[in-house]
N, CA and C atoms as a LAMMPS dump frame, in Angstrom:
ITEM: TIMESTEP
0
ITEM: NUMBER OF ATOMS
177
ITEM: BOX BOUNDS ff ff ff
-5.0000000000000000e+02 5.0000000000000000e+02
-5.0000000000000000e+02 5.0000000000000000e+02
-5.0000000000000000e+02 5.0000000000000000e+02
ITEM: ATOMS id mol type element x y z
1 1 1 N 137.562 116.843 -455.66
2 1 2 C 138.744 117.092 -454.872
3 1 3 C 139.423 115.762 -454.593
4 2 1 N 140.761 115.795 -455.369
5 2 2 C 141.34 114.337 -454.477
6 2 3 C 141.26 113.768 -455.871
7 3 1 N 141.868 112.597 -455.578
8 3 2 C 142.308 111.946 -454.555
9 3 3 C 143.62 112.218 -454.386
10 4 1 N 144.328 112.045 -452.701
11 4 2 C 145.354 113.189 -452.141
12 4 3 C 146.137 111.782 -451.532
13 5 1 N 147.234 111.552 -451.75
14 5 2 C 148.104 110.721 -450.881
15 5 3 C 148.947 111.444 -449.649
16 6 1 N 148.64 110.811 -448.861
17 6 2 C 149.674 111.322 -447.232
18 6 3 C 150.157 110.22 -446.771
19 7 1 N 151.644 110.825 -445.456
20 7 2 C 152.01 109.801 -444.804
21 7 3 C 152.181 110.056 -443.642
22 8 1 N 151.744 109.195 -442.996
23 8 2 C 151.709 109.511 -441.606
24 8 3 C 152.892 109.823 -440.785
25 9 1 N 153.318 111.251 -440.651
26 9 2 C 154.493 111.826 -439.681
27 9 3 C 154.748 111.783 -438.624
28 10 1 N 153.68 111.676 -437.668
29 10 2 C 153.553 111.381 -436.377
30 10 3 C 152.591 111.037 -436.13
31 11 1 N 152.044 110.276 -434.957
32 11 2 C 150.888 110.141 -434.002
33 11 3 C 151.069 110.604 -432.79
34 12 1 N 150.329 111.271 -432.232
35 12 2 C 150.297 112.253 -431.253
36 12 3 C 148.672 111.929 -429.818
37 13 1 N 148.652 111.192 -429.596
38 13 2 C 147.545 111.193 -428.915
39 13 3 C 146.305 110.384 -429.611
40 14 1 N 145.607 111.902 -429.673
41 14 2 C 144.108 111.527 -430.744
42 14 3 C 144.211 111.965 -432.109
43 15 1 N 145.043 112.294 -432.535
44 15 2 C 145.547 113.128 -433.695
45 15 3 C 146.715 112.88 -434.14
46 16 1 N 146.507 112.712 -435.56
47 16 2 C 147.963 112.565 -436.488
48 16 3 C 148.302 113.561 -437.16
49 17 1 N 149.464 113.672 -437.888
50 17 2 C 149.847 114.57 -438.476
51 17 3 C 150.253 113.987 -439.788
52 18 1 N 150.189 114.248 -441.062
53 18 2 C 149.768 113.513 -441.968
54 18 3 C 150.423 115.004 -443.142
55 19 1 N 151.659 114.033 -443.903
56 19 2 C 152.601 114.896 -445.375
57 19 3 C 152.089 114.751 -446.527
58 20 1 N 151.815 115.458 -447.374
59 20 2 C 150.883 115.18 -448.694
60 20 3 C 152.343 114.709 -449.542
61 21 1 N 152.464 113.64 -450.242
62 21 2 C 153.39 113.045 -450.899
63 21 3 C 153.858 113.777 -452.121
64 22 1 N 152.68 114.391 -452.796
65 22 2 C 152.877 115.149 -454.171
66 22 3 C 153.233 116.939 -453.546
67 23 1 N 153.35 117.128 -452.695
68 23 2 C 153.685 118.874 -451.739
69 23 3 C 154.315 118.723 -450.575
70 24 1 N 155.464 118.128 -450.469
71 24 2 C 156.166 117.594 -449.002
72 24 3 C 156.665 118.895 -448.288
73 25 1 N 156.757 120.205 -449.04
74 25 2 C 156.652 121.602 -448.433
75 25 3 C 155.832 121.99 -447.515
76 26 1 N 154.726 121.492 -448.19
77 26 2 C 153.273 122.081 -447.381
78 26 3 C 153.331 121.897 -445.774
79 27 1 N 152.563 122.689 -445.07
80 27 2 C 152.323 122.406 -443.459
81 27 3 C 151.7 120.694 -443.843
82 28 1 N 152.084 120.06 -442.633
83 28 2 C 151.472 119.121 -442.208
84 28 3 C 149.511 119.218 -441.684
85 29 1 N 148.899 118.111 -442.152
86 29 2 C 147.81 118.262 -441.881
87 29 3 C 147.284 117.69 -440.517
88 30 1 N 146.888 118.276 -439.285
89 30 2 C 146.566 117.314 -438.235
90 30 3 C 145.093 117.109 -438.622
91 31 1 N 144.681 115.828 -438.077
92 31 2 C 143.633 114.952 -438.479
93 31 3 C 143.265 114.442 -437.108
94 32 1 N 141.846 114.045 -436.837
95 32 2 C 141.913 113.292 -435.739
96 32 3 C 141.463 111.748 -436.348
97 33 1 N 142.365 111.25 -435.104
98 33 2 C 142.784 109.409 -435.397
99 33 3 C 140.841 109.19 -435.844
100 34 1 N 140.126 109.456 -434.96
101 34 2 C 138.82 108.794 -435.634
102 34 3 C 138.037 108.472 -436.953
103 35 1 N 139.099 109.364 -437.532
104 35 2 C 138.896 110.111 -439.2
105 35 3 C 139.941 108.996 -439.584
106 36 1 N 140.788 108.489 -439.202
107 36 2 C 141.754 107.259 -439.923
108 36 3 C 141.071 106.254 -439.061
109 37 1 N 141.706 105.43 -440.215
110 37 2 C 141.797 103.342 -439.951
111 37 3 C 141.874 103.408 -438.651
112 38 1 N 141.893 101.92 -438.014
113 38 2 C 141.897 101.91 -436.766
114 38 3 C 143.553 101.147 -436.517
115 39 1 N 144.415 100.687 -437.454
116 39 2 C 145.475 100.231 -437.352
117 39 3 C 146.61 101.259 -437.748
118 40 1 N 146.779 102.148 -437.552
119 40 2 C 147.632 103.066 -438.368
120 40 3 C 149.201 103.394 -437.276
121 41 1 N 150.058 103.359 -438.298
122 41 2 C 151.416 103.483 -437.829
123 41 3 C 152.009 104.695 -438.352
124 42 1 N 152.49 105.136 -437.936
125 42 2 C 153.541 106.26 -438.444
126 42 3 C 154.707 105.746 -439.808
127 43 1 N 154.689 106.47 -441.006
128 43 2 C 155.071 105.872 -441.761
129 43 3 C 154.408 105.5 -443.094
130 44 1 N 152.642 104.85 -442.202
131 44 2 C 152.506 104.464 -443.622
132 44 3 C 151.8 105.567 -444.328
133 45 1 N 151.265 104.905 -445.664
134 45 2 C 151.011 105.647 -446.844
135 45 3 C 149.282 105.688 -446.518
136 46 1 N 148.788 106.643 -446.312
137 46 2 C 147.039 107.033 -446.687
138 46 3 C 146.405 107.812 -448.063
139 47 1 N 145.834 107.114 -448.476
140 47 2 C 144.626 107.631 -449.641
141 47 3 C 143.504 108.041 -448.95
142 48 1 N 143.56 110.136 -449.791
143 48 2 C 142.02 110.524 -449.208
144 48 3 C 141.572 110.425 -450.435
145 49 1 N 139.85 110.03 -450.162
146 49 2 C 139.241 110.195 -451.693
147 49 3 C 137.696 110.237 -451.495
148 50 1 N 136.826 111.296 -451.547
149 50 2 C 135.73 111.036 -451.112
150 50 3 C 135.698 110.882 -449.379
151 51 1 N 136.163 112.248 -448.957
152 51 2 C 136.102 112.44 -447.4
153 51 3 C 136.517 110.802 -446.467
154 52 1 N 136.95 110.036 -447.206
155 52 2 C 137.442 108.697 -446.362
156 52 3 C 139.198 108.6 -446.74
157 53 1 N 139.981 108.093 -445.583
158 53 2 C 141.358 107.412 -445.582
159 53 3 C 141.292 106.281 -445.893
160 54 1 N 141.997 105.331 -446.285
161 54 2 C 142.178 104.18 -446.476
162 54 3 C 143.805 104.175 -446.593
163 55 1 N 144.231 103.029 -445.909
164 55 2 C 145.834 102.162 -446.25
165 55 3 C 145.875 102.178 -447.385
166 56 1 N 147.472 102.637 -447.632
167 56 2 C 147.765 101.967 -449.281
168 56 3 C 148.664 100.818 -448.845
169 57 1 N 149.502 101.001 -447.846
170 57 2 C 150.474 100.631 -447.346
171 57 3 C 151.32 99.762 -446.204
172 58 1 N 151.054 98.644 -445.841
173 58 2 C 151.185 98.08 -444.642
174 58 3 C 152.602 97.953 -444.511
175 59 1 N 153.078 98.141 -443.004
176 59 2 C 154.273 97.656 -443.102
177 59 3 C 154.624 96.19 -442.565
Protein backbone atom coordinates (compact mmCIF):
# COMPACT_ATOMS: atom_id res chain seq x y z
CA UNK A 1 0.00 0.00 0.00
CA UNK A 2 1.52 3.40 -0.79
CA UNK A 3 3.37 5.16 -1.14
CA UNK A 4 0.54 8.08 -0.88
CA UNK A 5 1.48 11.87 -1.06
CA UNK A 6 -0.69 14.47 1.09
CA UNK A 7 -0.82 18.05 2.02
CA UNK A 8 -1.46 19.38 4.89
CA UNK A 9 -5.01 21.41 4.78
CA UNK A 10 -5.34 22.36 8.09
CA UNK A 11 -4.12 21.88 11.64
CA UNK A 12 -6.68 21.74 14.05
CA UNK A 13 -5.57 21.11 17.59
CA UNK A 14 -4.21 17.46 17.87
CA UNK A 15 -5.19 16.56 14.47
CA UNK A 16 -4.59 17.43 10.89
CA UNK A 17 -6.37 17.14 8.01
CA UNK A 18 -4.31 15.96 5.24
CA UNK A 19 -5.40 16.04 0.72
CA UNK A 20 -4.07 13.09 -1.16
CA UNK A 21 -2.27 14.98 -4.14
CA UNK A 22 -2.98 12.19 -6.82
CA UNK A 23 -7.33 12.30 -5.58
CA UNK A 24 -7.82 16.03 -4.50
CA UNK A 25 -11.74 14.92 -4.68
CA UNK A 26 -11.42 12.55 -2.03
CA UNK A 27 -12.63 13.43 1.74
CA UNK A 28 -9.80 14.75 3.56
CA UNK A 29 -7.97 12.42 5.89
CA UNK A 30 -7.85 13.50 9.71
CA UNK A 31 -4.73 12.12 11.31
CA UNK A 32 -3.54 12.73 14.70
CA UNK A 33 -0.45 15.25 14.90
CA UNK A 34 1.44 12.31 16.89
CA UNK A 35 1.34 10.20 13.73
CA UNK A 36 3.21 13.34 11.87
CA UNK A 37 6.71 15.06 12.21
CA UNK A 38 6.98 17.19 14.97
CA UNK A 39 7.52 20.45 12.72
CA UNK A 40 4.61 20.45 10.43
CA UNK A 41 2.86 23.46 8.81
CA UNK A 42 -0.11 23.64 6.88
CA UNK A 43 0.78 23.51 3.31
CA UNK A 44 3.43 21.28 3.27
CA UNK A 45 3.85 18.15 1.26
CA UNK A 46 3.83 14.52 3.39
CA UNK A 47 4.98 11.05 2.15
CA UNK A 48 3.08 7.95 3.63
CA UNK A 49 5.03 4.81 3.08
CA UNK A 50 5.22 1.96 5.37
CA UNK A 51 2.69 3.32 8.14
CA UNK A 52 5.29 6.45 8.66
CA UNK A 53 4.95 10.42 7.33
CA UNK A 54 7.87 12.06 6.46
CA UNK A 55 8.44 15.89 4.89
CA UNK A 56 8.94 16.12 1.33
CA UNK A 57 8.67 19.68 1.63
CA UNK A 58 9.89 22.56 3.76
CA UNK A 59 8.81 25.85 3.43
Amino acid sequence: MGPFEYIIEQIDGDYAQLRRTDEPDQERKLVARALLPENIEEGMRLRYEMFEYTILQLQ
